[in-house]
N, C-alpha and C positions, 0 to 999 in steps of 0.2 A: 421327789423334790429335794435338793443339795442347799444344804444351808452355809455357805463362806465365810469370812471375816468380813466382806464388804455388804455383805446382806443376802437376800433371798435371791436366788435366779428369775429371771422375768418370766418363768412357767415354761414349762413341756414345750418341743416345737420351734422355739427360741434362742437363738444359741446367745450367750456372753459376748462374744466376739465382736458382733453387732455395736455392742456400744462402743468399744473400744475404736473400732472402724467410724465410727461417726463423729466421738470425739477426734479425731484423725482428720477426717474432712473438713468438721466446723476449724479447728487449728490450721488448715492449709488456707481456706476462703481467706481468713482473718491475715493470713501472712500476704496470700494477695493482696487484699486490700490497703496491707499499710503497705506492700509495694508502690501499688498506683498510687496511693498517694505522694508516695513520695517522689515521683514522676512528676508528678504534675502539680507540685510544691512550686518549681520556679514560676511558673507559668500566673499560678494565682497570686502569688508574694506580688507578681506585675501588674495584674490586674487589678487587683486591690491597694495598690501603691498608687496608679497612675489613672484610673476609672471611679474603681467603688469610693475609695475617699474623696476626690474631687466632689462626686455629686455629692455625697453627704454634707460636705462644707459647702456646694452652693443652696442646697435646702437648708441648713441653719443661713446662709445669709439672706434668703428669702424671706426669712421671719425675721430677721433682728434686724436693726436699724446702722449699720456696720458704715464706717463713713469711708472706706479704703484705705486708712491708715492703719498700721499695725496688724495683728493676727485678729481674724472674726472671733477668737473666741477669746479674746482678752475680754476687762472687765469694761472698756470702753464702749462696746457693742451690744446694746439689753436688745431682748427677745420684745417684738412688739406684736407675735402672732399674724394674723392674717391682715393687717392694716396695706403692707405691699399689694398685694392681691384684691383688697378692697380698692384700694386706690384707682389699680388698672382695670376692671371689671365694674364697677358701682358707683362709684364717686361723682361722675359728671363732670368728672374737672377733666382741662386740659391731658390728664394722662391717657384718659380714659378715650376722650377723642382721638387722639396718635392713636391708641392699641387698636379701636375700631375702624380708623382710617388703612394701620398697617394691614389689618386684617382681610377689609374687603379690598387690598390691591393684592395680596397675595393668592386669596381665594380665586379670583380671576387671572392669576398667573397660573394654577394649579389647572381650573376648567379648562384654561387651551393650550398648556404647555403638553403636559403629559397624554393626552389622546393624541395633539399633533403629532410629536417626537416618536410617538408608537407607532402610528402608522407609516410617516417616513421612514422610519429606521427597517419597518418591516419591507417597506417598498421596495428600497436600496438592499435589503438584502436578497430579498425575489430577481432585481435584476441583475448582480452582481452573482446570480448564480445561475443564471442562466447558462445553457452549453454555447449556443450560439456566438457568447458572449467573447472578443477578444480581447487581452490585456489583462483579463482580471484581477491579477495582483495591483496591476495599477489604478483601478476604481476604487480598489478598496484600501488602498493606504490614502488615494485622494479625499475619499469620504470619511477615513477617520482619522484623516491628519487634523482636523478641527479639538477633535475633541481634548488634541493630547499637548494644543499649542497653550499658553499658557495663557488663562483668563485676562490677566491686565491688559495684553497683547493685542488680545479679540476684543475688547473693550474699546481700545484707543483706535483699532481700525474699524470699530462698528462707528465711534463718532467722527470718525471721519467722513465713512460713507453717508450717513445719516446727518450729515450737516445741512443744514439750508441751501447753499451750493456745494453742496456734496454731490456723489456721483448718483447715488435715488433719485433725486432731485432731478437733476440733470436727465436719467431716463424716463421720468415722469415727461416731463417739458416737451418730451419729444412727442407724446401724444396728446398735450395742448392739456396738461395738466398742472396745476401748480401746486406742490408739493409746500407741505409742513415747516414750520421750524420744528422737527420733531422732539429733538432733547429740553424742550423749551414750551412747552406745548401741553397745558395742561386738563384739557378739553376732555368730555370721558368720548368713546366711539359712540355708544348708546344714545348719548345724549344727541350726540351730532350727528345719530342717524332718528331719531325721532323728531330731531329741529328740522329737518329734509320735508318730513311729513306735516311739520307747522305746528309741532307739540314744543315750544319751547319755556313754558312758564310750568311747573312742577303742582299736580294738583295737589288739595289741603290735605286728603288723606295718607299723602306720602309725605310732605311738607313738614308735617306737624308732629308725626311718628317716627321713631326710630331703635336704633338698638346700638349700645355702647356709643350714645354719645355724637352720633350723623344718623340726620335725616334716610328713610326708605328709599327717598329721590336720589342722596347722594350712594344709598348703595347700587343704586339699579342704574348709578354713571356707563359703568363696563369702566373696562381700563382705557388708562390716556391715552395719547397720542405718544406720550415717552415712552409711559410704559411699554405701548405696543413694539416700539423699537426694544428693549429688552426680551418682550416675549421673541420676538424673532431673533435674537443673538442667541436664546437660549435652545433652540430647538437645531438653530445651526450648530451650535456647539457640541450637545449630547445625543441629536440622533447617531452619528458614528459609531458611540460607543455601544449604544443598544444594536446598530446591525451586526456587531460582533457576535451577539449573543442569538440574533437569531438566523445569524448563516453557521453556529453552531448547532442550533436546531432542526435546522431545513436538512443537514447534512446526512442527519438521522430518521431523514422519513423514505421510507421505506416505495422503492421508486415502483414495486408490483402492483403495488395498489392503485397509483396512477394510471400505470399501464392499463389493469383492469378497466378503470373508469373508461376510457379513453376508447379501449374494448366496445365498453356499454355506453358508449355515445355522448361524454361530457365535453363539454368545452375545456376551453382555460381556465374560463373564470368559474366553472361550477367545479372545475377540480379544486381552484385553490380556495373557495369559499367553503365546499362540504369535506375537503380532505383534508389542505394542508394544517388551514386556519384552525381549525378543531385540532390535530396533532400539537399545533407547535401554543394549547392553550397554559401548559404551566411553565412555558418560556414570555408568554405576555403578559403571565402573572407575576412573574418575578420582573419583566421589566417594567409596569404598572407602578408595583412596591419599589424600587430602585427610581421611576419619575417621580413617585410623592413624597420618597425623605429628600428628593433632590432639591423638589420646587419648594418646599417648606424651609427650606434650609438658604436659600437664595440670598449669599450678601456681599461677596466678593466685588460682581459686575456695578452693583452700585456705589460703593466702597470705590472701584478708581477710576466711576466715572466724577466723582467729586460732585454729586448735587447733592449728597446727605438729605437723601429721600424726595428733591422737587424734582419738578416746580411744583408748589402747593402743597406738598405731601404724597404726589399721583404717585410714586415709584416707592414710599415707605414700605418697607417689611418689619416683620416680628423680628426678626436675623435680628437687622439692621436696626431698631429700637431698641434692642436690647444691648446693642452694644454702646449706642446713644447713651442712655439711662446710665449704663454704670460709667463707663470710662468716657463720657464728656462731660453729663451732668453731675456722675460721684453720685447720682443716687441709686447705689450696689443692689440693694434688697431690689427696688424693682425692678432692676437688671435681670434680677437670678430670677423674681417671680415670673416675670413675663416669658424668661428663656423655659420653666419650669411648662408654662401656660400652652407654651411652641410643643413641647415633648408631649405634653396631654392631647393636642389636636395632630400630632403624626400620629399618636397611636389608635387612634376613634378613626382616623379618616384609614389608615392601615386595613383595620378590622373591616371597615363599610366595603371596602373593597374587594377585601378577601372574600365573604359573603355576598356581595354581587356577582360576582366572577365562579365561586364555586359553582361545578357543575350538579344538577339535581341527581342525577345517578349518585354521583361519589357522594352527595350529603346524602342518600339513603342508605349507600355502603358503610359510610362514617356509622350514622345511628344505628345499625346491626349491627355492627363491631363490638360498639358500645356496650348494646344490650349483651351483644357473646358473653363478654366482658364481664361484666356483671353478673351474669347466669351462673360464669366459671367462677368469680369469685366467692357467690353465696355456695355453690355445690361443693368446693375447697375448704369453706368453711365448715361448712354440716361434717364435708369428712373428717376433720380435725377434731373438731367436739365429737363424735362420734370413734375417730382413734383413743380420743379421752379415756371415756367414758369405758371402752375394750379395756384398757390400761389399768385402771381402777378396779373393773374387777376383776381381770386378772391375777391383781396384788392381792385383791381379798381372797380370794379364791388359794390363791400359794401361802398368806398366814394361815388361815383354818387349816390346811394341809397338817405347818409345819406341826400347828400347837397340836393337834390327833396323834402326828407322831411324836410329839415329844411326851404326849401323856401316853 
């Protein structure tokens, strides 16, 4: 055993070198790493300028009582905690009724926007890929030229269409139908298909009961007769841009497998219910998640169709009450809470979905991973304490050495 100026050697078997080599490595990771960062310095300096601060300052003006003059954090603006949020959740007051009224017209914008739009969009791209099919570049820029004209645009020509003698209207009449004043029209479908059946007085136990502020009766309306004109401007609008994504999909299924089926005696429709539809599921998952920040986020179409959420309230959203709140009424905080309140129900209704949709295979591939995972990390550990513990006595092991030889 060699005793240096820098101490003992780490025992027989071992060479010096070793350390020197590692100090080596750990200095090169660390030069990497302040490379990358320094790469991706502009990137977060943007982020953080133009995202992460925003939200922080509309979470302080969610708590504080901020009147939109001057900067939220002057002294003009006191912290009043959760009083915004009581307001629109608890209260009973008028706020409280808007959020509950926005809420269940957007809920039933969400139930049949997003299943509709998915299944069209997958429809149109099934036929739009068909061989048989001639012209195709021309379906498919006709079906997604909707999505890419500009919302005011489709607004002003949906209330055209949609006018009491509008052209609906007009194809209604032809089959001895008399068609709506639809934008005007604030009846729920529900209702007006349960008055069909002679249910038209609301019993007491839905009557009397409620949540945020309306009656069980008024939630169980279904949407209006306007609103139903908006759900259908909106599925006209965004199926297009969903069949983009899944005649990128379809592109990639693999056409032997077909072939096979086709071999062993399926139809059309059993190929494309057991073959395609299963392939093309983490492209409906993604367009799923892409229909519900869509439809939760809905406020443009109302915004220029100018009824500022009627008739009655049947077409209010969260969007659109939030923007209500701060920038017509100047009451900021529960602008920002409610907008806050919107981001909590995208991300709960995100998750629900992810987990419906996840397949049981892959959640049990997930939780074996998991466990790997876990298994690798404790058995990493044991090794580490147990490198220790080699290491230690190693060292004692090379002092008793030196101090023998030096006596």
């Amino acid at each position: 055993m060699s005793v240096t100026s820098e101490g003992v050697s780490a025992g027989p078997g071992v060479p010096r070198s070793d350390h020197a080599a590692r100090k080596r490595a750990h200095g090169s990771i660390r030069n990497d790493n302040r490379a990358g960062w320094l790469f991706v310095a502009p990137a977060l300096i943007i982020l953080g300028v133009f995202l992460v601060a925003p939200i922080l300052m509309a979470a302080w003006v969610s708590l504080s009582d901020w009147s939109g003059r001057g900067s939220p954090f002057s002294s003009s603006a006191s912290f009043v905690g959760l009083e915004n949020y009581q307001a629109v959740l608890t209260d009973g007051g008028l706020a409280t009724r808007d959020f509950g009224t926005a809420l269940r017209n957007n809920l039933y914008y969400v139930l049949l926007v997003v299943p509709l739009q998915t299944i069209v969009a997958l429809v149109l791209a099934v036929f739009v890929s068909r061989r048989w099919l001639k012209a195709k570049s021309f379906f498919r820029v006709a079906f997604y030229f909707p999505s890419i004209t500009s919302s005011v645009a489709i607004t002003v020509l949906w209330l055209f269409l949609f006018n009491v003698s509008g052209v609906v209207n007009a194809v209604l009449g032809w089959f001895s139908l008399h068609g709506p004043n639809w934008f005007n029209d604030p009846r729920g479908v529900l209702h007006l298909l349960l008055a069909a059946f002679g249910v038209e007085q609301a019993p007491e136990s839905l009557a009397d009961n409620g949540f945020l502020g309306i009656s069980w009766w008024e939630w169980l309306s279904g949407p209006s007769v306007a609103w139903s004109a908006f759900i259908l401007m909106a599925i006209f609008t965004t199926s297009g841009t969903f069949m983009l994504l899944f005649i990128a999909a379809l592109q990639q299924v693999d056409g032997e497998i077909e072939e096979a089926a086709m071999v062993d005696g399926a139809n059309a429709w059993q190929r494309f219910r057991r073959i395609t539809v299963p392939m093309l599921k983490p492209t409906i998952f993604t367009v799923v998640t892409l229909g519900l920040i869509g439809c939760w986020q809905v406020f443009d179409q109302i915004y220029a169709a100018g009824a500022a959420g009627g008739p009655a309230k049947t077409t209010l959203t969260p969007a659109y009450l939030s923007f209500q709140a701060a920038f017509t009424n100047n009451q900021w905080g529960q602008g920002a809470a409610i907008a806050f309140l919107l981001f909590f129900i995208i991300v709960v209704m995100t998750w629900l979905q992810r987990v419906i949709l996840r397949d049981k295979y892959d959640a049990r591939v997930a939780r074996q991973e998991r466990r790997n995972r876990r298994t690798q990390a404790r058995a990493a550990k044991q090794a580490r304490k147990a490198g220790k513990n080699t290491a230690v006595d190693a060292g004692t092991g090379a002092s008793a050495s030196v101090e023998t030889k030096g006596c």
